[in-house]
C-alpha angles and dihedrals in degrees: 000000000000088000098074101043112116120208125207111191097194110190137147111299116267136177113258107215099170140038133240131209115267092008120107112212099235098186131325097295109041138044122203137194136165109290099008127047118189100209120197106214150141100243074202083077116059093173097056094044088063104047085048089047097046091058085059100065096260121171111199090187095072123083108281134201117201117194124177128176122202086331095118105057094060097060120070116265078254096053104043087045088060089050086047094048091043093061101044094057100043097045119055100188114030144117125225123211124192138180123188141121116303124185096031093151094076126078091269101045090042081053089054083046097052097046093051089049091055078053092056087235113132129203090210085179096042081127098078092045092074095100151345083254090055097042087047096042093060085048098061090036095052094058110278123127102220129009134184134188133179130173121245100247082067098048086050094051082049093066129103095269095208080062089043094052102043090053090049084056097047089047116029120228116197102158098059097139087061089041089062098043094054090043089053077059104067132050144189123227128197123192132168148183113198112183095161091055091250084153101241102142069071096073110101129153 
C-alpha cells in the first residue's frame, strides 16, 4: 500500500544547481522523481500552485494529506485563508494538519513577537494565532466540514508518561516552567472534507 503514496514537498523557490540520483530536474525550482516530487512555489498564488502541481502528475481525486508547519502565519489572514479555501475545493477527500503559535495575544506570546521583530522576521498572519477558537474557526470558514485544534502542552501530557519520564531523565529540563509556557504557545490543528465516507471527521487526539 506504501508503494503508491505520492509525496509534494512545496517550499520557496530556490535555484537547483546540482542533480540528484532518481530526480529529474523539472525547471529551475523543482526536482521530480517517481514517487516524490520537491515544487518551488509562493503558497500567496493558488492559481499558480496548481498549475505547478498539476505538471507534476497531481491527482487531486486521491486521498490527500496536507501538512504545513509555521507556514501560515507568515501569510496575511487574507492570504492563508486563499490557500485554505483553495484546498478544500480542489481535494475532495483530504485532511489538513497544521502547527503553528496559538494564544499570542497574551505577555508571553507579544515576548515571542517582539524577538522575532529584532530578527526582522514578521508573523503577517499573527491575527489568526490568538486562540484555538480563532485557528478552528478559519478552518470551518474557509471550506472545510470539521476542524480541531489543541495546544502542545496538551499533546505532551497526552503522552505515555513512562515514556515521558524516562526522556526528561535522559535530557534535563530545568526550565519547565518556561517549557510549558512555550508549549501552551503552539497548536496543532486538524480539518477534513470526506466526501467518500473514509471516516476522517473520526480522527480525534
Amino acid at each position: 500500500m506504501l508503494m503508491n503514496i505520492l509525496i509534494y514537498n512545496l517550499s520557496i523557490p530556490l535555484i537547483c544547481n546540482c542533480w540528484f540520483p532518481n530526480f529529474e530536474l523539472a525547471d529551475s525550482h523543482s526536482l521530480d522523481s517517481s514517487r516524490y516530487s520537491i515544487v518551488g512555489a509562493d503558497l500567496r498564488f493558488s492559481s499558480d500552485l496548481e498549475e505547478k502541481l498539476k505538471k507534476h502528475n497531481l491527482d487531486v481525486h486521491l486521498p490527500t494529506l496536507l501538512i504545513a508547519e509555521c507556514v501560515l502565519v507568515y501569510m496575511t489572514p487574507q492570504q492563508s485563508a486563499n490557500l485554505l479555501k483553495w484546498a478544500a475545493s480542489t481535494f475532495p477527500v483530504a485532511m489538513f494538519i497544521n502547527y503553528e503559535q496559538v494564544n499570542m495575544t497574551d505577555r508571553f506570546g507579544q515576548i515571542m513577537i517582539e524577538n522575532l521583530q529584532r530578527r526582522q522576521c514578521n508573523l503577517a498572519g499573527v491575527e489568526v494565532c490568538r486562540s484555538l477558537e480563532a485557528q478552528r474557526e478559519r478552518l470551518l470558514l474557509n471550506g472545510w466540514e470539521n476542524a480541531h485544534a489543541i495546544d502542545m502542552m496538551k499533546v505532551y501530557s497526552s503522552l505515555p508518561q513512562a515514556d515521558v519520564k524516562r526522556i526528561e531523565e535522559l535530557e534535563f529540563l530545568d526550565e519547565k516552567e518556561l517549557f510549558e509556557q512555550l508549549m501552551q504557545h503552539y497548536c496543532i490543528c486538524w480539518a477534513s472534507k470526506d466526501s467518500s465516507n473514509l471516516g476522517l471527521a473520526d480522527i480525534a487526539f
